[in-house]
C-alpha distance (Angstrom), angle and dihedral (degrees) to the residues before:
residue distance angle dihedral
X1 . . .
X2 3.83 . .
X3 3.37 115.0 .
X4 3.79 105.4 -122.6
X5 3.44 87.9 61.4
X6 3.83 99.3 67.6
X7 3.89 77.4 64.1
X8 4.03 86.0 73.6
X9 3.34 87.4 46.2
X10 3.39 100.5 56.2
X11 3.66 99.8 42.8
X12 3.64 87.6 49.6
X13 3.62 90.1 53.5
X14 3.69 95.6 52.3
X15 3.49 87.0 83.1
X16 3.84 89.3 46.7
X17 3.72 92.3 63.8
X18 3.19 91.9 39.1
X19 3.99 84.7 62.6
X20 3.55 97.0 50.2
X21 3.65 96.7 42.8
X22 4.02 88.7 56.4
X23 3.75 79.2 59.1
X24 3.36 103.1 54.7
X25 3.29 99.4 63.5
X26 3.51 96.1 72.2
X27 3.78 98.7 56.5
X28 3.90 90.5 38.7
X29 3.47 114.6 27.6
X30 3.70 95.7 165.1
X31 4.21 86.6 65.4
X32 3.85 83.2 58.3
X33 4.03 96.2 48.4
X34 3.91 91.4 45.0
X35 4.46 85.4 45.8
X36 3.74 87.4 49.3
X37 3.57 102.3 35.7
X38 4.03 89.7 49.8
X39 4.17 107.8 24.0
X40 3.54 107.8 6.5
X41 4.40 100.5 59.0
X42 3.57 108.6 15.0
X43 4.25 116.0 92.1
X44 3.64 125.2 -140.6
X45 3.52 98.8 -177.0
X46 3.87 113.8 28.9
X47 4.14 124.8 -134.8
X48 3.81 108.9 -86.2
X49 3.59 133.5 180.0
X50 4.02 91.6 -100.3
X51 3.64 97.1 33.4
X52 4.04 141.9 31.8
X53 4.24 125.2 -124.7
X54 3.38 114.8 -88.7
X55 3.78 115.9 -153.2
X56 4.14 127.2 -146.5
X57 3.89 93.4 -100.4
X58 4.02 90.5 46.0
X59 4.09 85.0 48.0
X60 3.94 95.7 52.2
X61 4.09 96.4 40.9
X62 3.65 78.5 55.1
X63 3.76 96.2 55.2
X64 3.70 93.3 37.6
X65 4.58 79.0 53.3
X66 3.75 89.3 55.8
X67 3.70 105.4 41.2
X68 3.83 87.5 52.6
X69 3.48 96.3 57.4
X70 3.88 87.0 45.4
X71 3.34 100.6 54.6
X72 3.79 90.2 47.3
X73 3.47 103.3 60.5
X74 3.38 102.2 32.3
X75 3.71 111.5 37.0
X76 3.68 94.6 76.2
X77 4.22 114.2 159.3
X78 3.57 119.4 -100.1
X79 3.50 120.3 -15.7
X80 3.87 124.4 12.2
X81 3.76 116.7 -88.7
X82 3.72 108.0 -163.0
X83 4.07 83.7 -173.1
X84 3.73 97.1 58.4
X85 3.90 90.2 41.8
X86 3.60 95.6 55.2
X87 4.17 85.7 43.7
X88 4.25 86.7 45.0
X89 4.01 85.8 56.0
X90 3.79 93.3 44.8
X91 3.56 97.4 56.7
X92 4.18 94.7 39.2
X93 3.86 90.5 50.6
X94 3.88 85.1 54.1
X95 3.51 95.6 48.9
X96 3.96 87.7 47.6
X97 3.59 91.1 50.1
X98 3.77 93.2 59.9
X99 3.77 98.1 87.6
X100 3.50 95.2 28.5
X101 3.72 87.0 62.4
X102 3.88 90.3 47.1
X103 4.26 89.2 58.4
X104 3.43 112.2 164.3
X105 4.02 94.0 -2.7
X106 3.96 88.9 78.2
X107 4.18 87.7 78.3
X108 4.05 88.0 97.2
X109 3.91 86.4 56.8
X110 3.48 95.6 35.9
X111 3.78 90.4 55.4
X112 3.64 97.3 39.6
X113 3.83 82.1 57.7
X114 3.83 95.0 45.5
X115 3.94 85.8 -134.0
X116 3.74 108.0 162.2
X117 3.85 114.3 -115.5
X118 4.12 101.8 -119.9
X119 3.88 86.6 52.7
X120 3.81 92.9 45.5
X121 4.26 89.1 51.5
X122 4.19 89.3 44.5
X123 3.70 88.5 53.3
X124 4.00 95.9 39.7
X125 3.83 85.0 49.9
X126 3.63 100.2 54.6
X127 4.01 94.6 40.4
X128 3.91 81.3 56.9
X129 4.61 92.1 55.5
X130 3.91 83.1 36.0
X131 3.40 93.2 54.9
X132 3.49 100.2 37.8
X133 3.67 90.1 50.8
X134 3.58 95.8 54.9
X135 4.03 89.6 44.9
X136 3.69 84.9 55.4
X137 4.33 97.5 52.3
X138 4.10 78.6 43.6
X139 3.43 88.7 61.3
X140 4.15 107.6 36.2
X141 3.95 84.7 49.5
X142 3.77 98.2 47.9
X143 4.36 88.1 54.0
X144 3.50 93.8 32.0
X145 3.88 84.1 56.6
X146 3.73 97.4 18.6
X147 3.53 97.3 -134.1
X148 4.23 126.2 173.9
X149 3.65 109.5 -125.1
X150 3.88 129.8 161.9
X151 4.02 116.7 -128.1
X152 4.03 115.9 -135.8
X153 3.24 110.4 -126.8
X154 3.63 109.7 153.4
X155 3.69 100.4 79.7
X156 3.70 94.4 54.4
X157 3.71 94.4 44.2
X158 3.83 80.1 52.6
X159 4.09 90.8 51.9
X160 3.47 100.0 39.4
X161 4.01 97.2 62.4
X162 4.12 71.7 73.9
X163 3.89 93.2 78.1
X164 3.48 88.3 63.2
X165 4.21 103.6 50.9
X166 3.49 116.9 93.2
X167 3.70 129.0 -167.1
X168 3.99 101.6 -148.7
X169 3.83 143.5 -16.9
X170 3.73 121.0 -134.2
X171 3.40 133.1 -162.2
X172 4.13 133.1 -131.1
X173 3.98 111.2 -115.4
X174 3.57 98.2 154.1
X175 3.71 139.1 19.4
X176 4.37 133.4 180.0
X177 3.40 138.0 154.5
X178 3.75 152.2 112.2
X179 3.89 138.6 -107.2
X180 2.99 86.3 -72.3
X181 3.86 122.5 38.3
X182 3.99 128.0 16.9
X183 3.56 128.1 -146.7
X184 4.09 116.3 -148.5
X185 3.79 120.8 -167.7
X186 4.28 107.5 -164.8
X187 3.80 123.4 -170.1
X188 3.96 98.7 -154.0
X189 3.73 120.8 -150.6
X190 3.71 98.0 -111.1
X191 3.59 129.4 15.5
X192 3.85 116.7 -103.8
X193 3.53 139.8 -169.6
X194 3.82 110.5 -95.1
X195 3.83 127.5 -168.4
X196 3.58 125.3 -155.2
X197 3.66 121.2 -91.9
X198 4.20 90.4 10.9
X199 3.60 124.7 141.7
X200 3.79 145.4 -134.9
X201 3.52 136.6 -148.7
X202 3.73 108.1 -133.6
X203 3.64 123.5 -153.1
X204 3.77 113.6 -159.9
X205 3.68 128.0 -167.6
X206 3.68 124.2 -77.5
X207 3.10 141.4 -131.0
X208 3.60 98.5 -126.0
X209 3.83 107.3 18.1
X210 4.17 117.8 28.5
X211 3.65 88.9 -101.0
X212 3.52 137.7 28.3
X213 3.77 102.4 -119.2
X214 4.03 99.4 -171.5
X215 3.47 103.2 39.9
X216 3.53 131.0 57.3
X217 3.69 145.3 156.9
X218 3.87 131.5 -122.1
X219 3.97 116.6 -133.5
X220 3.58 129.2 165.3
X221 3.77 120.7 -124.0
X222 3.81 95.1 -120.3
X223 3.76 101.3 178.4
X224 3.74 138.2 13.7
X225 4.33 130.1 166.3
X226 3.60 112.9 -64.9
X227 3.91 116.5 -116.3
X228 3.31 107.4 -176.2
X229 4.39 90.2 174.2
X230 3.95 86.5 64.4
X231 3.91 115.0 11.6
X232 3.69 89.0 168.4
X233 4.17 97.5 56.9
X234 3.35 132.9 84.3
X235 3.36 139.3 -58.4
X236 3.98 134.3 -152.7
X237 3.70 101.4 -174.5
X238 4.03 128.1 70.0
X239 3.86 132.8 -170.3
X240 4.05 114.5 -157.4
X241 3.93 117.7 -171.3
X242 3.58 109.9 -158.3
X243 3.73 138.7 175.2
X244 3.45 129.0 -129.6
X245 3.72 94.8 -127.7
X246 3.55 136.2 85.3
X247 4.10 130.7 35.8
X248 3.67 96.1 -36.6
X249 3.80 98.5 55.7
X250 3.63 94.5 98.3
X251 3.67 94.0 51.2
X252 3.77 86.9 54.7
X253 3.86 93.9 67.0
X254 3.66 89.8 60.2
X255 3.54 102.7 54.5
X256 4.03 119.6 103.5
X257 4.09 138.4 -178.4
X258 3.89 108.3 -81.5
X259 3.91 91.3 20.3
X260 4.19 117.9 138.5
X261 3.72 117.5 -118.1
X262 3.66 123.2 175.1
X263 3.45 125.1 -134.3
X264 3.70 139.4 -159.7
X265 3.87 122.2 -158.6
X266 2.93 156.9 -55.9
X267 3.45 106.7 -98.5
X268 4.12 128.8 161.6
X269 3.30 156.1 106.1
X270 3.48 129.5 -63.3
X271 3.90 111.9 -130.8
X272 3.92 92.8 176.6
X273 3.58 91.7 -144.7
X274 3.85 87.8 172.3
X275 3.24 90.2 77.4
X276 4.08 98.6 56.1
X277 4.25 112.4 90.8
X278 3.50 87.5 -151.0
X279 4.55 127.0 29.6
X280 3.11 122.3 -174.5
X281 4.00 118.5 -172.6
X282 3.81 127.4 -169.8
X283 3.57 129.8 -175.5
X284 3.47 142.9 -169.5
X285 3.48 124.6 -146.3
X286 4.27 113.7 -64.4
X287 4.05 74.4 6.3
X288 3.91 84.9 89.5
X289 4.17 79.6 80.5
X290 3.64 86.5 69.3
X291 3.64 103.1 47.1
X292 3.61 103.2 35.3
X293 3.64 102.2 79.8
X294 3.83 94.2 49.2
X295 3.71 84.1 60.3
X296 3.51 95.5 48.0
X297 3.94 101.0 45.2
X298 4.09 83.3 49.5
X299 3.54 98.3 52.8
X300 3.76 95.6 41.9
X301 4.05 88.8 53.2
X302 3.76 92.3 45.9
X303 4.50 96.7 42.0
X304 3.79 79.6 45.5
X305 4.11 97.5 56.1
X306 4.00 81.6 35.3
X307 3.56 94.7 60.9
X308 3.75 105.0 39.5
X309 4.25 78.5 51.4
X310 3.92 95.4 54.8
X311 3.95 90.6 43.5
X312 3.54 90.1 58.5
X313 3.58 98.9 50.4
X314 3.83 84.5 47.1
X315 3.55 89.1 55.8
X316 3.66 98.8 47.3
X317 4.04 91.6 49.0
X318 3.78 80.4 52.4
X319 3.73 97.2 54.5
X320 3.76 94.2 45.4
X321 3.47 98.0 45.4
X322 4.37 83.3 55.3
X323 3.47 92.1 39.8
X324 4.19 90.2 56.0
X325 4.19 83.2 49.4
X326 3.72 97.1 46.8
X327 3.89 84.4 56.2
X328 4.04 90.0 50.9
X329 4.47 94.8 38.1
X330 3.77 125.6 84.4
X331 3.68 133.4 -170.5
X332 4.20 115.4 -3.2
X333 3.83 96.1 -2.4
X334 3.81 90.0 56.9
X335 3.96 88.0 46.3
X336 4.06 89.1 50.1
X337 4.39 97.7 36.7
X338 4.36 79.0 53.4
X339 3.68 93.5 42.4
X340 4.07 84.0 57.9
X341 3.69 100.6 31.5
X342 4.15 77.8 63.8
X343 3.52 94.3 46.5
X344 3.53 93.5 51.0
X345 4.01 98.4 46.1
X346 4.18 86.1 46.7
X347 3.62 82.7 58.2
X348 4.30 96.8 44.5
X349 4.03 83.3 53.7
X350 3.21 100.2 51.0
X351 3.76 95.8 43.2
X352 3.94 88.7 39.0
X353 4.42 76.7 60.2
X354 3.78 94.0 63.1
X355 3.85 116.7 98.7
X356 3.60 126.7 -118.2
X357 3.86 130.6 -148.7
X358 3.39 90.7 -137.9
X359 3.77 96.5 -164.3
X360 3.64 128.9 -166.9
X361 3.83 94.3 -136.1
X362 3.87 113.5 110.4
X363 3.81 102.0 165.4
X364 3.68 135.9 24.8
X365 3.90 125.0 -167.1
X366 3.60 118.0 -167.6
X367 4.26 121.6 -166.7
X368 3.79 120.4 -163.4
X369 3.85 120.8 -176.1
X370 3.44 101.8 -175.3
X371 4.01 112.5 -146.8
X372 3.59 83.7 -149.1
X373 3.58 150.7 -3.5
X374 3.84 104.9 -106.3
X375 4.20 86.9 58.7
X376 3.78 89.4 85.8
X377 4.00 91.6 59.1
X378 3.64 85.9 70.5
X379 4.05 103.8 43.8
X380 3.88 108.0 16.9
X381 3.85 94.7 95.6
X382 3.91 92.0 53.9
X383 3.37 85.1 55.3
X384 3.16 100.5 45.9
X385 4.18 80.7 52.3
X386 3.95 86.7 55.8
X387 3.61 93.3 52.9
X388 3.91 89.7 56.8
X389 3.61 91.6 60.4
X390 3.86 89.9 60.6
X391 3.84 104.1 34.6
X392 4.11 84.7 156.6
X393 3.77 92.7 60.4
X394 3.69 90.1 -130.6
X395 3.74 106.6 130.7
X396 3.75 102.2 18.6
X397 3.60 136.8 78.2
X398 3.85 120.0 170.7
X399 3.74 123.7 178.1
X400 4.18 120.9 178.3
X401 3.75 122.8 -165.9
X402 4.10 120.4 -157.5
X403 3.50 122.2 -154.3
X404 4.09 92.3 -145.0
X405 3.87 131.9 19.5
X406 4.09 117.3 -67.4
X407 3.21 135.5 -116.4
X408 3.56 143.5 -154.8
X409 4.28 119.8 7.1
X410 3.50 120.0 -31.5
X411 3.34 126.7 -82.1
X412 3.87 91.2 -121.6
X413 4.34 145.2 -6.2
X414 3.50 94.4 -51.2
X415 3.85 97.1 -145.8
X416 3.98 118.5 178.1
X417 3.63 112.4 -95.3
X418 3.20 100.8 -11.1
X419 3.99 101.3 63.3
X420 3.25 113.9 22.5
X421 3.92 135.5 159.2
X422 3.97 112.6 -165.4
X423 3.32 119.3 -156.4
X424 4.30 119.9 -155.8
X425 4.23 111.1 -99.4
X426 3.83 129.9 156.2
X427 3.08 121.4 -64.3
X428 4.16 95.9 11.4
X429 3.95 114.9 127.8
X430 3.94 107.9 -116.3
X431 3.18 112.6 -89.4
X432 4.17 97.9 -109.6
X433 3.54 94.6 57.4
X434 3.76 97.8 42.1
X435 3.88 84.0 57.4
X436 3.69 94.5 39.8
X437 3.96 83.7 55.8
X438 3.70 91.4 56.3
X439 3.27 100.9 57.2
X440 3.99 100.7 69.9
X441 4.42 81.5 40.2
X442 3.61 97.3 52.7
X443 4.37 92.8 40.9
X444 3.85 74.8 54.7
X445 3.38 94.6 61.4
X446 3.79 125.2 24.0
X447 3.79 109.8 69.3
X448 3.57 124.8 -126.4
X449 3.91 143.9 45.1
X450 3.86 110.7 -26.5
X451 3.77 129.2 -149.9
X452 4.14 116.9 -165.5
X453 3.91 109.4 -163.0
X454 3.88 120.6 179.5
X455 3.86 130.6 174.1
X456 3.98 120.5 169.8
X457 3.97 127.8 94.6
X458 3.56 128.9 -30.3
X459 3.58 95.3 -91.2
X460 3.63 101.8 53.9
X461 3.75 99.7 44.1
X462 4.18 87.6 51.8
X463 3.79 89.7 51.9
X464 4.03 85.0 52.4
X465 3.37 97.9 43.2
X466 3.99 92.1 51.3
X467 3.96 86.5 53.3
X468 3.60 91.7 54.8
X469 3.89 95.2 46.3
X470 3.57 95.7 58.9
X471 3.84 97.3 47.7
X472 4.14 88.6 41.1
X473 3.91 88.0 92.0
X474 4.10 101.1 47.6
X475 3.93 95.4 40.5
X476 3.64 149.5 28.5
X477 3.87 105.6 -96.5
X478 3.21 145.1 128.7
X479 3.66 151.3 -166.9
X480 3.44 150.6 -137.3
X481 3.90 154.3 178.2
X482 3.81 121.6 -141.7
X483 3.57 111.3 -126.1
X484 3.98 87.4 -125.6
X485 4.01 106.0 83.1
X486 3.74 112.1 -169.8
X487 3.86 116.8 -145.1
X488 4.09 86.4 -157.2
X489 3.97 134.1 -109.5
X490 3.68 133.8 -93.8
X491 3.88 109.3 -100.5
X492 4.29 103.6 -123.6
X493 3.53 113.6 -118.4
X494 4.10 90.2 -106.3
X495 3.82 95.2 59.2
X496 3.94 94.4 51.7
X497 3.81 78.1 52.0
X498 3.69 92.3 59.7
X499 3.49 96.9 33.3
X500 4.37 91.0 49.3
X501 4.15 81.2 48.5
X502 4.26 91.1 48.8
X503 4.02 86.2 48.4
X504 3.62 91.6 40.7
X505 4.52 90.3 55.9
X506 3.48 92.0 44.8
X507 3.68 84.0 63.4
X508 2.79 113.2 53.6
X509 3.57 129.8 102.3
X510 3.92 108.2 -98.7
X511 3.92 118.5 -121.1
X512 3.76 126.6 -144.4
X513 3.92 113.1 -72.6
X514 3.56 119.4 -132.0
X515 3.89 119.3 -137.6
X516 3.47 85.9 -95.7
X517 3.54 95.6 54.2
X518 3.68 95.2 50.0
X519 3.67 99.5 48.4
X520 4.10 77.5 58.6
X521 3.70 101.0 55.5
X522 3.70 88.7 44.0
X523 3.62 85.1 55.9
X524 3.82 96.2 51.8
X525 3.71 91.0 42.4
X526 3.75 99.5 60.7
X527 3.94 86.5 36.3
X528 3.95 91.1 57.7
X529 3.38 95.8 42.6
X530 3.88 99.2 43.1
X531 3.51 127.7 19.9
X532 3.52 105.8 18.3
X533 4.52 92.9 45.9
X534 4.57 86.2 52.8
X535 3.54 92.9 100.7
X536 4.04 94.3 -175.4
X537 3.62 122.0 19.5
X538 4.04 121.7 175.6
């Protein structure tokens, strides 16, 4: 067999192992701990600006990438054979190009493989140098040696007409935002079947052409109208959050109310939080994009299964309480309490038809740490939406950190331990490392599988995923990355204000405290350091 050709193979079989390693883990699930423990979690190179993390497992597939094409191309038998080299190169650059040609279009594979997004781009990028590399020995051998050889073109002439197919259009109905972030509402021309936490490649208009048709940018559909009969449907109406930084920012001026985007999607990964007792979600900043839907497709599954529950105990009350009457009635009131009591148990059956979700989750805690103030202008009335769906505080728990004091009402119900917003004082943790603390507490505590999600800068997501790693080995929890990674927002000129005017307080030199004024910071200590930091209380 030629040697190239084991290259298919092995590519092919990636997906193979991948397969068998999946199941593996259910006949030896301390093989999986040790992989995640050791290759799975841990970072060798950490999420910069220019560059994403990278963890062990990512680092070695890599290696095992590059050795293969190595040994390819230049392990040929016997004596050297510049000729064949230069035709070994060829045909692996072409084979490299494949998905590279494909772009964006490989979402449907990459979902139907549940491969996270950052691990899909690190992979597409380094098949691109590969590639490129090999294109470029192709080419020095073939003039060093000046060989004829015949360029395939037809296959990516084939691909490319991909660039240029488009799923849907959408159109702008609502628009809000800062200097820093932007908030899109899109009506989209047919409704669609959205998963949480999916994304969408958004063309924006051009400069030249109405759209730019080889560039686009991902964003995560962070919010859409609760439904609550049919959590599962279709939806016609998206919410985008988007920054004002990065290559699209330009793009962003241009865009006006009633204006045509095109969008390409959804594609992600399937966490399967439904399957997690316990979730706990924290967010960073614009990171709340991330998490948001996750929370929203959860509680819509479980106020759904919640309601069709309550309506049949109504119903059942209902039919008992005619059942007692029909005993007690005679003559045309018995006919009419029957006539009823048949109605109602028509109605029982046919609501006792409906399927549930029936998912495992029992309680979800959500963290915020705003990066500043003006964030929750853009997301506090979908949470105040969220909190309507549990009005019993019996799934949710939401907790919000500001950076400097707030003003005004509350964004939402503020309800004690259960929705919170925390506010910085003296001599109150920050708000990342009080949550940070709470994670290892509240795995302590609730029973059950546990699910750690994080999305927010580089910095914050390490310090999570370094809580996580050394608790992986005494409990069952684990951890994961959203596939949106926020580079972070511009702070508006009024929140360094308030933030220069917290630093400033805190200091100053402290005066002497009346009696007044101690019985007041005694107050706030034991409040800080009691009440307000029990997450969950029964």
């Amino acid at each position: 067999m030629e040697s190239t050709l084991w290259y298919l193979i092995a590519l092919s079989g990636f997906f193979l192992v991948s397969f068998c390693l999946w199941t593996l883990k259910f006949f030896v699930p301390n093989v999986r701990r040790l992989y995640i423990r050791y290759l799975k979690y841990p970072l060798i190179i950490r999420r910069r600006r220019y560059w994403d993390s990278v963890t062990y497992a990512e680092f070695w597939l890599l290696m095992a990438l590059l050795v293969t094409n190595i040994l390819l191309i230049v392990t040929p038998s016997g004596k050297i054979d510049w000729k064949q080299v230069a035709r070994r190169s060829a045909f692996a650059s072409s084979v490299n190009i494949v998905p590279l040609c494909l772009g964006g279009r490989m979402g449907h594979i990459v979902q139907t493989f549940n491969i996270h997004r950052s691990s899909y781009k690190f992979f597409h990028h380094w098949l691109g140098r590969i590639a490129i590399l090999e294109a470029m020995v192709h080419a020095i051998i073939s003039i060093r040696t000046q060989s004829q050889h015949n360029s395939l073109t037809t296959s990516g002439w084939i691909v490319s007409t991909q660039l240029f197919y488009h799923r849907l259009w959408a159109r702008v109905v609502e628009m809000d935002g800062d200097s820093s972030m932007l908030k899109i509402e899109v009506a989209l021309r047919f409704p669609i079947k959205v998963p949480p936490g999916t994304y969408f490649n958004i063309f924006f208009p051009g400069t030249v052409s109405s759209y730019h048709l080889l560039h686009s940018y991902p964003a995560v559909a962070f919010w859409h109208p609760p439904d609550t009969t049919d959590p599962s449907g279709m939806v016609s109406n998206l919410s985008f959050l988007l920054t004002r930084r990065g290559s699209h920012a330009r793009s962003l001026l241009n865009i006006e109310r009633e204006q045509k985007i095109l969008l390409d999607g959804p594609f992600g990964q399937d966490l399967r939080l439904e399957s997690y007792e316990n979730v706990i979600l924290l967010a960073k900043g614009v990171g709340i994009a991330g998490v948001l839907p996750l929370v929203l497709q959860l509680t819509e599954r479980w106020s759904h299964d919640n309601g069709v529950r309550i309506k049949l105990q109504q119903l059942s009350k209902k039919i008992q309480i005619f059942s007692v009457k029909e005993r007690n009635a005679t003559g045309t009131e018995r006919d009419e309490i029957i006539q009823k009591k048949r109605a109602l148990m028509v109605e029982k059956e046919s609501l006792s038809r409906e399927s549930l979700f029936r998912d495992a989750t029992k309680k979800i805690v959500l963290f915020w740490s705003l990066e500043h103030n003006s964030q929750m202008e853009a997301v506090g009335r979908y949470l105040k939406r969220l909190q309507e769906l549990d009005p019993d505080n019996k799934l949710l728990v939401v907790w919000c950190g500001y950076p400097c004091q707030r003003s005004g009402s509350p964004p939402f119900d503020l309800k004690s331990n259960f929705w919170v917003c925390m506010e910085p004082s003296p001599g109150r943790p920050e708000f990342d490392t009080f949550i940070i603390s709470k994670i290892a507490e509240e795995r302590q505590r609730l029973q059950g599988r546990m699910m750690v999600t994080t999305c927010g800068s580089a910095r914050f997501t390490t310090r999570i995923r370094k809580v996580v790693l050394d608790i992986i080995d005494e409990m069952a929890v684990e951890f994961t990355e959203t596939e949106f990674r926020p580079l972070g927002t511009n702070i508006p000129t009024q929140d360094r204000f308030q933030e220069f005017r917290v630093q400033l307080h805190a200091g100053k030199p402290s005066r002497r405290r009346g009696s007044q004024d101690t019985e007041l910071r005694d107050l706030t200590a034991r409040i800080s350091d009691g009440s307000s930091y029990s997450v969950l209380k029964d």
